[in-house]
LUMKEZA-288177 format. One record per atom (N, C-alpha, C): x, y, z; residue in one letter; residue number from 0. Coordinates in Angstrom, 2 decimals. Atoms other than C-alpha are relative to their C-alpha. Layout:
<recs>
[[X,Y,Z],A,NUM]
...
</recs>
This chain:
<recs>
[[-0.11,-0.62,1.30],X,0]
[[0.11,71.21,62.63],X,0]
[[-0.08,-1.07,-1.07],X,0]
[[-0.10,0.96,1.47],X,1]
[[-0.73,69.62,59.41],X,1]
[[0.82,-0.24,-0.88],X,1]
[[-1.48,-0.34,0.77],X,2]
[[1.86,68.55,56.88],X,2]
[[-0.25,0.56,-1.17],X,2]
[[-0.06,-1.29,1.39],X,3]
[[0.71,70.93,54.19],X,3]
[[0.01,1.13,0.49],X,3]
[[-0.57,-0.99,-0.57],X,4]
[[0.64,73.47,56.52],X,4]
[[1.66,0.36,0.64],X,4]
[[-1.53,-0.68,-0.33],X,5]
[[3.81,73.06,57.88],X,5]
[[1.22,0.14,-1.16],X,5]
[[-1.07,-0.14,1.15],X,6]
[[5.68,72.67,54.44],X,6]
[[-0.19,1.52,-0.18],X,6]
[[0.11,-1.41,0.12],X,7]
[[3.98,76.25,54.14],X,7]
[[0.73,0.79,0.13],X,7]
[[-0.57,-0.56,-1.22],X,8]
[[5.41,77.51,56.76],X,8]
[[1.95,-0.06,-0.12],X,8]
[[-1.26,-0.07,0.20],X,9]
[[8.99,76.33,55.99],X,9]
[[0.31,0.58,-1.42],X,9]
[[0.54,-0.94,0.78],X,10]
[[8.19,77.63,52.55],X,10]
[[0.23,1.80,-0.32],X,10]
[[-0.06,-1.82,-0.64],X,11]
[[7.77,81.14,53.82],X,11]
[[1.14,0.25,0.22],X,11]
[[-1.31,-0.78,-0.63],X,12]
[[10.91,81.03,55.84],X,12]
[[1.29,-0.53,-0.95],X,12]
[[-1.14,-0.08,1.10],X,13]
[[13.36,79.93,53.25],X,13]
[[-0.75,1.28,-0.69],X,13]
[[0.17,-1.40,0.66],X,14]
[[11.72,82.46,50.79],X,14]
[[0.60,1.21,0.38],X,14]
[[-0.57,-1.17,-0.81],X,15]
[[12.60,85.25,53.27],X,15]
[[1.38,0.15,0.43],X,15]
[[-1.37,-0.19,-0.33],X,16]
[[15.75,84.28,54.35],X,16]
[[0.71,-0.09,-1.67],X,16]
[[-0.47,-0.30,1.54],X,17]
[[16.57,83.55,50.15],X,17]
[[-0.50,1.37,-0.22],X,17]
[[0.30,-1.05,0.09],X,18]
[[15.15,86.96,49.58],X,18]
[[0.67,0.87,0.66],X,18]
[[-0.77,-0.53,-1.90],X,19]
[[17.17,88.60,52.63],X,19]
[[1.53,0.18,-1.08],X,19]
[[-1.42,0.60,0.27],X,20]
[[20.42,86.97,51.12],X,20]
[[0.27,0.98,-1.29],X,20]
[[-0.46,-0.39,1.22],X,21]
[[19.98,88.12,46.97],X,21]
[[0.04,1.46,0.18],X,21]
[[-0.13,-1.53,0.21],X,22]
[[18.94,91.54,48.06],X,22]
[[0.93,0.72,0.01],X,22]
[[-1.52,-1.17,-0.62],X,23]
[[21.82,92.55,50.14],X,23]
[[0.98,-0.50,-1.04],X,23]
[[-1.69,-0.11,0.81],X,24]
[[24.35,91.19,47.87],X,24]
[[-0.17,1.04,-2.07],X,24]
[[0.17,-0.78,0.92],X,25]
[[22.64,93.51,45.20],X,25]
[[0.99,1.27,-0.07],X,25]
[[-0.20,-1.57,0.05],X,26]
[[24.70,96.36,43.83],X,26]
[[-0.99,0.95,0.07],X,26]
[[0.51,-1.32,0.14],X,27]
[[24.25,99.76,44.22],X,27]
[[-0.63,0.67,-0.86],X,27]
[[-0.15,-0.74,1.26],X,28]
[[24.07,100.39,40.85],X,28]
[[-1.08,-0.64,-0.93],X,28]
[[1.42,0.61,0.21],X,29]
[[21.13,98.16,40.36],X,29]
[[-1.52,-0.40,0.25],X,29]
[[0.46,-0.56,-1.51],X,30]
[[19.16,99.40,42.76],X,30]
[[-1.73,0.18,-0.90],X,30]
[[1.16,-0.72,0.42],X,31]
[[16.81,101.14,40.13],X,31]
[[-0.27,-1.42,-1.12],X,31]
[[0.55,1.07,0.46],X,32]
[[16.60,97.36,38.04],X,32]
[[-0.67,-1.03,0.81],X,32]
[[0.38,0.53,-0.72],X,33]
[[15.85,95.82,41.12],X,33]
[[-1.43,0.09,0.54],X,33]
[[2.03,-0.91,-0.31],X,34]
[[12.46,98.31,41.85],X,34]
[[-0.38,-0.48,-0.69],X,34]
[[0.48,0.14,1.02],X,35]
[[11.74,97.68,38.22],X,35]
[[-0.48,-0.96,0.25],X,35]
[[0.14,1.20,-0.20],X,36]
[[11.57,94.23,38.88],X,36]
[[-1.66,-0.87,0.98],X,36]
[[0.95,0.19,-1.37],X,37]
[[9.66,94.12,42.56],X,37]
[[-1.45,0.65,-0.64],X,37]
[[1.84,-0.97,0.11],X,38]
[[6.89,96.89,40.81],X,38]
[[-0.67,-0.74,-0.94],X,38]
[[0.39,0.91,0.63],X,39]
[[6.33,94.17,38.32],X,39]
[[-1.02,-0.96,0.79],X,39]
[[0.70,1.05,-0.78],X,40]
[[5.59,91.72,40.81],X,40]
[[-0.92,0.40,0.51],X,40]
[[0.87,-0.54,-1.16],X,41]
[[3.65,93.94,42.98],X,41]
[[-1.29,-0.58,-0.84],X,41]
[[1.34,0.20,0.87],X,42]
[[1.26,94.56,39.43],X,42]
[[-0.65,-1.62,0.32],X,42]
[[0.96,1.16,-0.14],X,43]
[[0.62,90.62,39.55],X,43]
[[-0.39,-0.55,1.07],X,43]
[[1.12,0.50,-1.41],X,44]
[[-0.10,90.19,43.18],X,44]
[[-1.06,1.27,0.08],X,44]
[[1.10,-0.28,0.10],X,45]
[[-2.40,93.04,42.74],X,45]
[[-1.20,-0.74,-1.35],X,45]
[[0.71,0.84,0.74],X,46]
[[-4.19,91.18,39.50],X,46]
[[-0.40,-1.36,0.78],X,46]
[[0.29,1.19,-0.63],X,47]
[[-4.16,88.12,41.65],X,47]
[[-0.88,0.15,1.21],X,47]
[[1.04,-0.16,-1.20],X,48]
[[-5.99,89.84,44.43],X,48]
[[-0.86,0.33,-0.67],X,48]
[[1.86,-0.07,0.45],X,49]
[[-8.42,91.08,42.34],X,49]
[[-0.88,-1.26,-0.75],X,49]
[[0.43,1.05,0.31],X,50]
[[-8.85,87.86,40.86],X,50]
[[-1.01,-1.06,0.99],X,50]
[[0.63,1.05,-1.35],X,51]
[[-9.64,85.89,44.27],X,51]
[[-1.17,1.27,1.19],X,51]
[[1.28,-0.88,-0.31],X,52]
[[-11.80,89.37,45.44],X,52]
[[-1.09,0.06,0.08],X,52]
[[1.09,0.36,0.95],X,53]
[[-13.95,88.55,42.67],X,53]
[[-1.15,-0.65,0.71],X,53]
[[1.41,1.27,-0.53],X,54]
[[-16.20,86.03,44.79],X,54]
[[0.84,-1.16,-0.18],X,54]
[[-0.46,1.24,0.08],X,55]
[[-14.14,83.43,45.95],X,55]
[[-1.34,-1.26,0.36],X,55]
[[1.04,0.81,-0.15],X,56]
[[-15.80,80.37,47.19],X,56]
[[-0.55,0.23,1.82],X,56]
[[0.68,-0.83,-1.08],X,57]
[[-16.01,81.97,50.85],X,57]
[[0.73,1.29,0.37],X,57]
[[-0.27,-0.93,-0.18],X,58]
[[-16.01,85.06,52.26],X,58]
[[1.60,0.50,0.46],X,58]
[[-2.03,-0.14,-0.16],X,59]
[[-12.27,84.86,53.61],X,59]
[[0.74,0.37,-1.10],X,59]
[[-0.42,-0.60,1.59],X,60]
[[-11.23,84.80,50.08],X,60]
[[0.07,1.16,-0.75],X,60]
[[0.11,-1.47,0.67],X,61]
[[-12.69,87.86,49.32],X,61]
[[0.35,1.16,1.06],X,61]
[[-0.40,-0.49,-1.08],X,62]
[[-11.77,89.55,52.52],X,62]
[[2.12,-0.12,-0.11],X,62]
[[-1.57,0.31,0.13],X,63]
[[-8.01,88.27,51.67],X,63]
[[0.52,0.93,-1.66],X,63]
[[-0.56,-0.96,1.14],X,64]
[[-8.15,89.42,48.24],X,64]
[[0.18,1.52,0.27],X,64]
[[0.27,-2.11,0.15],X,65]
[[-9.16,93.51,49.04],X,65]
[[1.56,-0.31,0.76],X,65]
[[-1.17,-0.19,-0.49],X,66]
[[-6.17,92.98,51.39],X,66]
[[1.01,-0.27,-0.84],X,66]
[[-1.06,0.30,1.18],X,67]
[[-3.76,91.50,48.94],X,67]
[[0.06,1.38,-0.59],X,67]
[[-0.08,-1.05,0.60],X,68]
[[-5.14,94.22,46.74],X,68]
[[0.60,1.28,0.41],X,68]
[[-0.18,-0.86,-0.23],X,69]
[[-4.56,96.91,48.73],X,69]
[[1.61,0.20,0.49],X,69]
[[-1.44,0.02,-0.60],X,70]
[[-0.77,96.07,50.51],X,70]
[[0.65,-0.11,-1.55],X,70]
[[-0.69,0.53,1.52],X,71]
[[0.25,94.86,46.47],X,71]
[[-0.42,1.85,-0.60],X,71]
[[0.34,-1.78,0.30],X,72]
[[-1.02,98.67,45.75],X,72]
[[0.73,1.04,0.48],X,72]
[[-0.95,-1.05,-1.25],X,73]
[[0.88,100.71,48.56],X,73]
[[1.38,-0.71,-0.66],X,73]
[[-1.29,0.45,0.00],X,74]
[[3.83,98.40,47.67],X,74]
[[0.61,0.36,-1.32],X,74]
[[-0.26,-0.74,1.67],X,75]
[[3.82,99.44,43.54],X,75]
[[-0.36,1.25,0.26],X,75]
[[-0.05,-1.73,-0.18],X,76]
[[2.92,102.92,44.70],X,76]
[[1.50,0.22,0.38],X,76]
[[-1.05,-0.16,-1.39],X,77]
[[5.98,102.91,47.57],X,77]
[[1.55,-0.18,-1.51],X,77]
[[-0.93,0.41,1.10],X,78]
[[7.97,101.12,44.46],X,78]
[[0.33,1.13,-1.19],X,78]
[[-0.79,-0.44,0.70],X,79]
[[7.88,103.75,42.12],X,79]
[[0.27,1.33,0.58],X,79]
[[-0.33,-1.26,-0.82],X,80]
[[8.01,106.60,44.60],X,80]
[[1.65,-0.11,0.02],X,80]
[[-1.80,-0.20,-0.05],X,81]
[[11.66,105.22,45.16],X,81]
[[0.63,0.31,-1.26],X,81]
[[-0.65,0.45,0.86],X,82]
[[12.48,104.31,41.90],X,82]
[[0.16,1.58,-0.65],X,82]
[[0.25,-1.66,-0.11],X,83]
[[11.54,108.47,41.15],X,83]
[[1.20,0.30,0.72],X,83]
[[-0.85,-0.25,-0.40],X,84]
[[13.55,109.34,43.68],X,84]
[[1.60,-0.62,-0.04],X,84]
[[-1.23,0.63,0.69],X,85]
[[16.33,107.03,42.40],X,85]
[[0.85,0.58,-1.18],X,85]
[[-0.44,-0.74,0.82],X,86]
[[16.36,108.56,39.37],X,86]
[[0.07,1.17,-0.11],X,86]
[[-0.21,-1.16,0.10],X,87]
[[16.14,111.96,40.01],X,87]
[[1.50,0.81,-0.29],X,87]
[[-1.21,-0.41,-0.58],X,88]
[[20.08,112.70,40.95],X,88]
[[0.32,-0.03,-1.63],X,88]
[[-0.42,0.51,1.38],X,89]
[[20.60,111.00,37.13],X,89]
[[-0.28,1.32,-1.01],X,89]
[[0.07,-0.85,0.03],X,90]
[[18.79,113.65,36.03],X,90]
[[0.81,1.66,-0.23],X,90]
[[-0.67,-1.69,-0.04],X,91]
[[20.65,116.97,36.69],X,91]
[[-0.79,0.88,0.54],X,91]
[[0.96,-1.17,-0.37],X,92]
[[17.70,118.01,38.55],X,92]
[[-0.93,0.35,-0.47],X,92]
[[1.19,-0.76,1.11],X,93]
[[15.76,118.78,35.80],X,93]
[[-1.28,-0.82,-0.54],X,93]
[[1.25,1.04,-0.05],X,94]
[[12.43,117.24,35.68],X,94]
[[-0.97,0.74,-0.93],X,94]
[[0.70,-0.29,0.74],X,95]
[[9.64,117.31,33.50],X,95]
[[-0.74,1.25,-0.01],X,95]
[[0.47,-1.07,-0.13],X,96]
[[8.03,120.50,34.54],X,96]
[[0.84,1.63,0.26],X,96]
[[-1.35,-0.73,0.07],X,97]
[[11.52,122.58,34.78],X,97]
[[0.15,0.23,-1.84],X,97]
[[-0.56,-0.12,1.62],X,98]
[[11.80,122.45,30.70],X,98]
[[0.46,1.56,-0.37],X,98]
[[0.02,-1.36,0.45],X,99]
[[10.35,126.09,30.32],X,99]
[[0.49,0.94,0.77],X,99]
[[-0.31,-0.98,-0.99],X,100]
[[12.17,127.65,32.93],X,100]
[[1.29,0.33,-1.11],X,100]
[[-1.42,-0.83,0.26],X,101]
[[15.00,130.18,32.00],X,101]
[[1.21,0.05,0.40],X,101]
[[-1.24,0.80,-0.60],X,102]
[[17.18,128.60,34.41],X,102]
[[0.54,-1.29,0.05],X,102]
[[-0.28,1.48,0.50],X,103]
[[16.94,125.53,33.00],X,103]
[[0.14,-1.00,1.39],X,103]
[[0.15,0.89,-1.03],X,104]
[[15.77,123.75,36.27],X,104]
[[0.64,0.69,0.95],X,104]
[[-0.87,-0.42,-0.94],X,105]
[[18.38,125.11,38.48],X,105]
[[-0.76,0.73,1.36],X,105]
[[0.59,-0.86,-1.23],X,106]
[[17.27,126.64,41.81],X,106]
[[1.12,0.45,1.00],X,106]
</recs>
C-alpha cells in the first residue's frame, strides 16, 4: 500500500467512527436540524458529482461521478422523506392538502 493511500484509508475510518460517535450523542429533539444539515451536504456531493461527470480526465471519473450523483440523490431524497415524516406529528396532522376539508384534517 502506498502512503497516500493508506493515510486515505485511515482517513475514512476515523471519519466514520467520528461520525458514529456525534450522531448518537445527538438529541432527540434535533433530529429534524440534524437532516437539515446532512440534506445540505448531500446537495454538494451531488454538485460535486456532477462536476467530475462533466468529462473528467478519464473515464473512471466520469463513471464515479454518475455514481456519486446518483447515491448523493437517493440520500437528499431519503433525507427529506424523513425530515417530512419528522415533522408531520408537529403538525396536528394537518397537511397542506387537508386545509379545505370540513374536518379540518382529522380522519
Amino acid at each position: 500500500m502506498t502512503g497516500a493511500l493508506l493515510v486515505s484509508v485511515y482517513l475514512l475510518a476515523l471519519a466514520c467512527f467520528l461520525g458514529y460517535d456525534v450522531v448518537s450523542k445527538v438529541a432527540p429533539t434535533l433530529y429534524t436540524a440534524l437532516l437539515t444539515g446532512m440534506n445540505a451536504m448531500n446537495g454538494i456531493v451531488v454538485v460535486a458529482g456532477l462536476y467530475l461527470a462533466r468529462g473528467g480526465i478519464d473515464s473512471a471519473g466520469g463513471i464515479l461521478g454518475c455514481v456519486t450523483v446518483g447515491l448523493g440523490t437517493m440520500a437528499a431524497v431519503g433525507g427529506f422523506v424523513a425530515t417530512h415524516r419528522l415533522l408531520g406529528p408537529a403538525g396536528g396532522g394537518r397537511g397542506a392538502g387537508d386545509a379545505g376539508r370540513s374536518d379540518g384534517g382529522r380522519q
